[in-house]
C-alpha positions, -999 to +999 in steps of 0.1 A: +000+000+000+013+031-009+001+055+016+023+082+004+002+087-019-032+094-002-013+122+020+011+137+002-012+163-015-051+160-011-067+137-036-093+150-060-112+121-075-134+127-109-153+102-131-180+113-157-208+112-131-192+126-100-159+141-083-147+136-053-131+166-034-118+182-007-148+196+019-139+232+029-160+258+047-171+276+016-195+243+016-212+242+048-247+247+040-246+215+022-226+198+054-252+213+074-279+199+055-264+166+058-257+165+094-292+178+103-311+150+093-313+124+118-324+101+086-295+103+068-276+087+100-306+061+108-278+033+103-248+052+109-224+056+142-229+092+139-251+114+159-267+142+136-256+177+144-282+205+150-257+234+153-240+252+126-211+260+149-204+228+157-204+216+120-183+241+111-158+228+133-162+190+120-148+206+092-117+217+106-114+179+124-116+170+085-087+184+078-069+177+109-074+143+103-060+144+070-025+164+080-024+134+108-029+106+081-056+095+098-088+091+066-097+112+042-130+127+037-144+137+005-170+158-004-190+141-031-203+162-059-223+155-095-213+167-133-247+182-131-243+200-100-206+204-094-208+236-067-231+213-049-219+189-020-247+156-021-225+136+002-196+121+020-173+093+017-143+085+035-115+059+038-103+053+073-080+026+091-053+020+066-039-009+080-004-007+059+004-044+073-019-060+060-027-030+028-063-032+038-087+003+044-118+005+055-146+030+036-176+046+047-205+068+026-234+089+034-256+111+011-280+139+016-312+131+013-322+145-016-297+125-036-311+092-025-319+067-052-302+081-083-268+059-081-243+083-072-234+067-038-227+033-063-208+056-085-189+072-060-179+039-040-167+029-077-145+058-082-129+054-048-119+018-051-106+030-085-081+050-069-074+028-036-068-005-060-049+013-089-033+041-075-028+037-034-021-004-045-046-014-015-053-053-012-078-048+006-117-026+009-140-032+038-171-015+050-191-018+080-232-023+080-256-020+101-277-056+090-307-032+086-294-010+065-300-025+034-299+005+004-257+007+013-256-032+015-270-026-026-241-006-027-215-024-019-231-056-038-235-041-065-193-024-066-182-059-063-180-070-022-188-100-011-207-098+022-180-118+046-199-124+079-216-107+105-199-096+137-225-102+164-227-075+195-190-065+185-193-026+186-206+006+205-216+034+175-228+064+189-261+070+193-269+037+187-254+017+218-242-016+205-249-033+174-245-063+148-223-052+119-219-070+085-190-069+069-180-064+033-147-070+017-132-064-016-100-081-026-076-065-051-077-100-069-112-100-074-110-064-088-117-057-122-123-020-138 
């Protein structure tokens, strides 16, 4: 894994359909509007955020956690609305040992149902497969949540197991979590 890569200069990630790029604080409205809605983290280990302040701040902790090579969060955003932030995905964990990352994903609302959380999840294992030379992707899912479960299915994972009782997401006490890995040699463009 070359983790060099990743945090050497911050990623920008485009396809046809969407880009992935850095979240500053020119777009908080539309992290605002995301972290508002306690729907959008129904199945998530996030508690939503009801204060502008305190989102604006998260954003700062973005970048904070990218100088300390820590994840990366991208701001997801379409061809046909490309000032507009629809969602979030991040990869976390780099485990350079064993070159295996973990991803996570959340849209606003309003951009449920029209694909671009599949094509976004594509575009990012693009990168961590060809470029960062990852072996491995995982996510975490809550069993219920079963539109990002489509997701992942549907980007090549294979749905590995359940771990039962095995963690403590906020908001949420603890919970069952599927897992979903992707292997480099399974991974064709």
């Amino acid at each position: 894994m070359n983790i060099q890569t990743v945090f050497e200069q911050f990623p920008v990630l485009e396809s046809d359909d969407v880009s992935l790029r850095k979240i500053e604080l020119l777009h908080l409205e539309d992290v605002f509007a995301i972290y508002n809605n306690e729907r959008v983290f129904e199945y998530c280990g996030i508690i939503p955020k009801h204060n502008v302040e305190t989102v604006k701040t998260m954003i700062g902790h973005f970048e904070r956690d990218f100088i300390k090579k820590a994840r990366v969060k991208w701001g997801i955003f379409t061809k046909e609305e490309p000032d507009k932030m629809v969602g979030i995905i991040e990869a976390m964990d780099f485990n350079q040992k064993v070159s295996m990352v973990t991803i996570g994903y959340y849209l606003a609302e309003s951009a449920w149902g029209k694909g671009i959380a599949t094509k976004a999840v594509h575009l990012l294992i693009q990168y961590l497969f060809e470029t960062v030379d990852t072996n491995r992707i995982q996510a975490e899912v809550m069993p219920q949540n079963h539109e990002s479960k489509k997701v992942l299915l549907k980007n090549g994972f294979i749905q590995e197991g359940t771990l039962r009782q095995a963690a403590i997401w906020s908001g949420k006490g603890i919970v069952d979590l599927e897992i979903y890995g992707f292997l480099k040699e399974d991974y064709s463009r």
